[in-house]
N, C-alpha and C positions, 0 to 999 in steps of 0.2 A: 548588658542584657543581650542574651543572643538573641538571632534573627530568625523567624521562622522561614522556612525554604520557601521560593515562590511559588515551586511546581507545587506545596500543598496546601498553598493560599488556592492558589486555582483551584484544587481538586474537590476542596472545602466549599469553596462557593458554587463551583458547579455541585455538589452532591447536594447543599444546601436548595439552590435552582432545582434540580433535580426532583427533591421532597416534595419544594413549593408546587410545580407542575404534578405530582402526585396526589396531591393533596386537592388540589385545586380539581382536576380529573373526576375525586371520588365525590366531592363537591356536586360538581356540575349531573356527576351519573343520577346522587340521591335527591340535586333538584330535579331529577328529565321522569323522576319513576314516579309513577301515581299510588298514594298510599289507600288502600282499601281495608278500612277498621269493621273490624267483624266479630259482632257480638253472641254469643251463645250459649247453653246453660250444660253443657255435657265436664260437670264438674270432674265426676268419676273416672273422663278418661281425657282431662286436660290436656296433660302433656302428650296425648293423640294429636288432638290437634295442635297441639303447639306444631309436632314434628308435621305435619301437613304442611303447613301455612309454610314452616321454613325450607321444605324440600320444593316448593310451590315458588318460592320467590330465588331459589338457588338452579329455577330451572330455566329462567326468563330473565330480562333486564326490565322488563315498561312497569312492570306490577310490585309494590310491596305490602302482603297482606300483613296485617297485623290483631291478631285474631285475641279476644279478651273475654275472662268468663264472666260475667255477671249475675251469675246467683241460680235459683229456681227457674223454671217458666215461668211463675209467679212472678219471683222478684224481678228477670229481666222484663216482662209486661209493662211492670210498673217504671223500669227504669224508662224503657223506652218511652211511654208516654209522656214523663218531665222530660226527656230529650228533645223531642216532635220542634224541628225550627230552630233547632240552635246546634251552635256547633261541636257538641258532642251527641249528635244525634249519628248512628253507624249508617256505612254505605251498608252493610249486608246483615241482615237481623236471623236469627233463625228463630223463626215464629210455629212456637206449638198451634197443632193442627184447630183447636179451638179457636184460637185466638188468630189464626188465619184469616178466615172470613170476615173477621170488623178491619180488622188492618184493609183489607180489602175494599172493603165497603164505604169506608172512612175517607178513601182516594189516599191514602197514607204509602204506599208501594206501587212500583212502576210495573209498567206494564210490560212483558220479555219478550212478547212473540215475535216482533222481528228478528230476536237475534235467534229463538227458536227454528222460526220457517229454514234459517240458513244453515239447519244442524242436517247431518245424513240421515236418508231414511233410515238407514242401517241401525244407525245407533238411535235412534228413535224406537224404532221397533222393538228393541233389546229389553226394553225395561217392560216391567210386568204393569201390566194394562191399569187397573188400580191406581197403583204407584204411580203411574205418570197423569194420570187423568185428576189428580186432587189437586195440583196446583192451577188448575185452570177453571177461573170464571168469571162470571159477567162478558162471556163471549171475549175473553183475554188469558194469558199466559203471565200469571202473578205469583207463581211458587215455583219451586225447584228441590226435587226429593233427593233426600240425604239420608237421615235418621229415617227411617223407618219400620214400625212394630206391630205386631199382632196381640193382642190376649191369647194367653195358653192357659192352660188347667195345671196347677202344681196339686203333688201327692206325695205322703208319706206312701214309700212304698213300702215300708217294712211292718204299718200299720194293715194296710191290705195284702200284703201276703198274708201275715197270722190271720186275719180272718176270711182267708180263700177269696178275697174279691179280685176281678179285672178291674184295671181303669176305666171309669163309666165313660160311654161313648153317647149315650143319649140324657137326656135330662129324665125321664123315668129310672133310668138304675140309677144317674148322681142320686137322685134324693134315696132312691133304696139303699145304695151303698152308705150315705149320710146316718141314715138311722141305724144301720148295720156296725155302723163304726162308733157311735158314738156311745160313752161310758161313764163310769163317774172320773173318770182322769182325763177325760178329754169327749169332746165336740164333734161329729162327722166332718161338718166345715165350714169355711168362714165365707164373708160375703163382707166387702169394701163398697160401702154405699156411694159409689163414684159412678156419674151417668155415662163415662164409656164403657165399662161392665156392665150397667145394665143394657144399654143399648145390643153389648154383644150379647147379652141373652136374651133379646128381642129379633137381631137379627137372625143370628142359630134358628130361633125358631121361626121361621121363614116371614116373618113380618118386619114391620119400619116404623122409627119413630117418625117421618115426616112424609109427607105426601106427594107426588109427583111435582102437584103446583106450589110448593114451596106452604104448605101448611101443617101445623102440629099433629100429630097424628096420635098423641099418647094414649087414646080411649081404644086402639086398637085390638082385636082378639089374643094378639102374640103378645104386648104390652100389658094389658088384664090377667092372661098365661103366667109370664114370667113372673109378675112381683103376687101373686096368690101365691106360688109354689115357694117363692123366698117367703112368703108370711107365715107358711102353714109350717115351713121348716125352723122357724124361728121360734113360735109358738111350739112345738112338739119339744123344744130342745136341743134339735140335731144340728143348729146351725148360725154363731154366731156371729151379728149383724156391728159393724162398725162403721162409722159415717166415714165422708173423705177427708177431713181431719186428723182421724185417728190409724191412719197408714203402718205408721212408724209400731203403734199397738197392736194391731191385726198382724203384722208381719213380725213381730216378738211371738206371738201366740201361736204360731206356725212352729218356726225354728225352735222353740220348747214345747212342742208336740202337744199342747193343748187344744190345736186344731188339726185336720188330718188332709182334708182336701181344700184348694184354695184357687182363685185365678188373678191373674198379673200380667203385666208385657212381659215378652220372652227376652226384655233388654235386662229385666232384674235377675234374672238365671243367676250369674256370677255371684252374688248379694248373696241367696238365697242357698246357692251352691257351699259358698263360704261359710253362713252361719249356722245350717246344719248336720253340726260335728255326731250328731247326738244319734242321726236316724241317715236313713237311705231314700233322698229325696228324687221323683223325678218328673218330668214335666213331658204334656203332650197337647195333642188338638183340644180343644173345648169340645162341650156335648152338642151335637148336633141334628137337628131332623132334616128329613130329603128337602132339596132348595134353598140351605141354610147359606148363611154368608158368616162374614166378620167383619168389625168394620176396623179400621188403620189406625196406627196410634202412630208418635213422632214426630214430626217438625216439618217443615218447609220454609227452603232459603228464598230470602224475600232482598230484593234493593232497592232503599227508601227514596221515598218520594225525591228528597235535594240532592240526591248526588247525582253528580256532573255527568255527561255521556262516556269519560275517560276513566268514571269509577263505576260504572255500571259495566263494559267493557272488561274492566278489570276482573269485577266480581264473576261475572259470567265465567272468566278465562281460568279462574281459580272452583269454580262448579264443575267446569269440564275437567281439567286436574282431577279432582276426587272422584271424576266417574270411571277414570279409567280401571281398568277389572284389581291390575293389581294394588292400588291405591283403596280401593273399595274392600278390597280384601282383609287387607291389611286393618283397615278401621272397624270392619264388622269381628275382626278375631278380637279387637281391643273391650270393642262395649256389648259385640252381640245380638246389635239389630240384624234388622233380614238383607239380606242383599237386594239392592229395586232392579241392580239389571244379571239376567242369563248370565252375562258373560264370565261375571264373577265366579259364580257354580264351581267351574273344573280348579280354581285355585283354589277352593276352599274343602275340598272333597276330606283332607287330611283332620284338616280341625273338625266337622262333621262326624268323622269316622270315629275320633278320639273321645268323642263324646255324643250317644245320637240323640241325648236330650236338648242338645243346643240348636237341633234341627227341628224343633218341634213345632217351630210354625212355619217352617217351607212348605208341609202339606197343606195349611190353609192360605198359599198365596192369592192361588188363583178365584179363590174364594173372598180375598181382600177387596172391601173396595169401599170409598173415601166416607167421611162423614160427611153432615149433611154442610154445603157449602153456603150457610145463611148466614149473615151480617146477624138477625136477631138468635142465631144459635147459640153462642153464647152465654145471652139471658136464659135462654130456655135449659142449659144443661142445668144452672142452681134451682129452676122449678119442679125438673127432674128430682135433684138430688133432695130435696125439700120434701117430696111427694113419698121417696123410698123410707126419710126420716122418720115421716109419721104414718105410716103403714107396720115400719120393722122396729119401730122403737115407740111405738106409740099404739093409739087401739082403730085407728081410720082403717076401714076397710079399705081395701086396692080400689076397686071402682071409685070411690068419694075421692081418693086420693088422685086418681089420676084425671079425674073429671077436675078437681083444680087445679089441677098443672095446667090442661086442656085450655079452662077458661084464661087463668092469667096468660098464658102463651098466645093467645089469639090479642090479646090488652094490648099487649107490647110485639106485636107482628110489624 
C-alpha cells in the first residue's frame, strides 16, 4: 500500500481546520444577527419585497429580515390574531389602515417615538403631511408608512369620447355623464359598496364621517348628499351597486365594458390596465367640490407588542432602508402606490411620463389625509357598509339608513 505524502496529510488537515474555522465563523455571524420576521399581504408584488428584505440584509451584518406573505389584509388580520403571544407572532406586521387603530388600541404594537424623535428634521419633513401623520396616535408614534393610496376615478375612455364627454370633475356631471352613458349594453357606472369609497365621497364633498371629538358623524349633510345621489342613480338605472364582497364582480363588469366609469386605489392601475384589452381605459382625480379632501388607503408598518428592543431596532433600520428615495422608487414602479416622501419625485419622473395615468393621484396628495384613527372604527365601517346595502340594494331611504348606522355606532363607541 503506498503512503500518502506528509506535506498532504498536513495540507488536508489544515484545509480541513480551515473549513471547520469557516464554518464555525458563519456560525457564530448568523447566531450575532437578529432575525426580524415580517409579515405582509402585497401578494401581487412579492418578489418586491422579497428583493427588499435581501438587498436590506446584504447591506448590513446585525439584521436578518425575513419577510413572509400571508394572504389578504383579511386573512393576515386573522392570522395575526391566532398569533398574539406566541412565537409565531411577527416582529413587523403591516397592518391595513383599518385595522390600525384596534391593533392600536388593543396595546397590541409598540410605541416608535423614540426612535422617531432621533430621525432628521430633514427627512421628517420629506414625507407628505397626511402620510406621515396616520401613524400617530393616542399621543404616540405606532405606524410607519410604506404602502400608500388614494381612490382615483377609472373611465372608459373610448366610451366617453364617442359620446363627446370630459371626465367628470364634480359629482354633478359624474351623475350627468352616468345617465349620458348608460345604454342597453352597458351602465354609466359602477359603485363598490365599501365604506372607504364611500367615505371618499363624503369627503370630496367637503364633509366627515366622524366628528372632531371622536364621534359618529354619519347623519351628516355630505353623508345624506352622497348615498341619495348613489340611490337615485341606482334607481334610474345609470349605476350599478355592488356590495364589498362582490369586488372581483364589479371589476369583471368594468374590463367587459358593461360598466363605463368606476373608482378604486390607484395601486389596482396595473390589474385594470392588464385586463382591459377590449377598450382605452384611464384613470384620474375623483369628483370633487371646493374644500374637498380624500382620505388614505394602504398599510402601516407596525412592531408587535413581544419583540425584543434588538428586533424593534432591527425593524425600524429595515423602514429606513425602504425610505430611501431610490428604494421607494423602485417599489412604487413595481405595485404603484404614491410615493409618501418628495424625494422620491425626480426618480420617478420617467415611469410618470411613460404613462400620466399612473400619476393620477399625486394630484390629490396633498389633499390626503388619514382615516379616522378610532379603535371602534373598525365596527363602524361594516355599519357603514350595512347602511349602503340597504339603501342601494334594498328600498330604506338614505336618511333611515344612516340614522342606523348613527344609532348602532354610538352602541358600540
Amino acid at each position: 500500500m503506498s503512503r500518502i505524502p506528509r506535506i498532504l496529510v498536513v495540507c488536508t488537515l489544515a484545509c480541513t481546520f480551515a473549513g471547520l474555522l469557516a464554518l464555525s465563523a458563519l456560525a457564530q455571524h448568523a447566531l450575532a444577527q437578529t432575525t426580524i420576521t415580517f409579515w405582509h399581504s402585497m401578494g401581487a408584488v412579492e418578489e418586491t419585497v422579497d428583493a427588499l428584505a435581501e438587498a436590506f440584509n446584504a447591506s448590513q451584518d446585525d439584521y436578518r429580515v425575513v419577510a413572509r406573505m400571508v394572504g389578504s389584509y383579511a386573512d393576515a388580520q386573522t392570522r395575526l390574531v391566532a398569533a398574539f403571544g406566541t412565537v409565531d407572532e411577527p416582529v413587523l406586521f403591516q397592518a391595513e389602515i383599518g385595522f390600525f387603530p384596534q391593533l392600536v388600541g388593543d396595546g397590541a404594537v409598540q410605541d416608535l417615538q423614540p426612535l422617531v424623535d432621533a430621525l432628521p428634521e430633514a427627512f421628517v419633513a420629506d414625507f407628505y403631511d397626511g402620510l406621515w401623520a396616520y401613524g400617530e396616535m393616542d399621543g404616540g408614534r405606532f405606524g410607519l408608512p410604506w404602502n400608500s393610496s388614494t381612490p382615483v376615478m377609472y373611465w372608459n375612455a373610448d366610451a366617453l369620447r364617442r359620446a363627446g364627454l370630459t371626465p367628470p370633475t364634480t359629482w354633478e356631471t359624474f351623475a350627468e355623464a352616468a345617465t349620458e352613458l348608460t345604454s342597453r349594453q352597458a351602465q354609466g357606472a359602477m359603485f363598490v359598496g365599501d365604506s372607504w369609497l364611500f367615505e371618499m365621497m363624503v369627503l370630496s364633498l367637503g364633509g366627515n364621517l366622524v366628528l372632531p371629538d371622536g364621534s359618529p358623524d354619519f347623519e351628516s349633510a355630505a353623508a345624506l348628499e352622497a348615498l341619495t345621489l348613489l340611490q337615485q342613480l341606482v334607481r334610474s338605472g345609470d349605476l350599478a351597486f355592488y356590495d364589498a364582497g362582490e369586488s372581483t364582480t364589479a371589476i369583471l363588469t368594468f374590463i367587459r365594458t358593461r360598466t363605463l366609469m368606476t373608482f378604486a386605489s390607484i395601486a389596482n392601475w396595473p390589474d385594470v390596465r392588464r385586463f382591459s384589452v377590449a377598450f382605452d381605459v384611464a384613470a384620474g382625480p375623483v369628483p370633487m367640490r371646493e374644500g374637498g379632501r380624500v382620505p388614505l388607503g394602504g398599510a402601516q408598518l407596525v412592531v408587535m407588542r413581544n419583540a425584543s428592543e434588538q428586533e424593534r431596532a432591527g425593524a425600524f433600520a429595515f423602514w429606513r432602508f425602504l425610505m430611501e428615495p431610490e428604494h421607494l422608487a423602485s417599489w412604487i414602479e413595481a405595485s404603484y402606490y404614491i410615493p409618501v416622501r418628495r424625494a422620491a419625485l425626480p426618480l420617478l419622473e420617467d415611469f410618470y411620463a411613460a404613462d400620466p395615468n399612473r400619476a393620477a393621484a399625486l394630484t390629490q396628495l396633498e389633499l390626503a389625509i388619514p382615516r379616522p384613527r378610532l379603535r371602534a372604527f373598525s365596527s363602524w365601517q361594516r355599519l357603514l357598509d350595512d347602511a349602503l346595502e340597504r339603501s342601494l340594494r334594498g328600498t330604506v331611504p338614505p336618511a333611515e339608513a344612516l340614522a342606523e348606522a348613527q344609532r348602532r355606532a354610538l352602541e358600540v363607541r
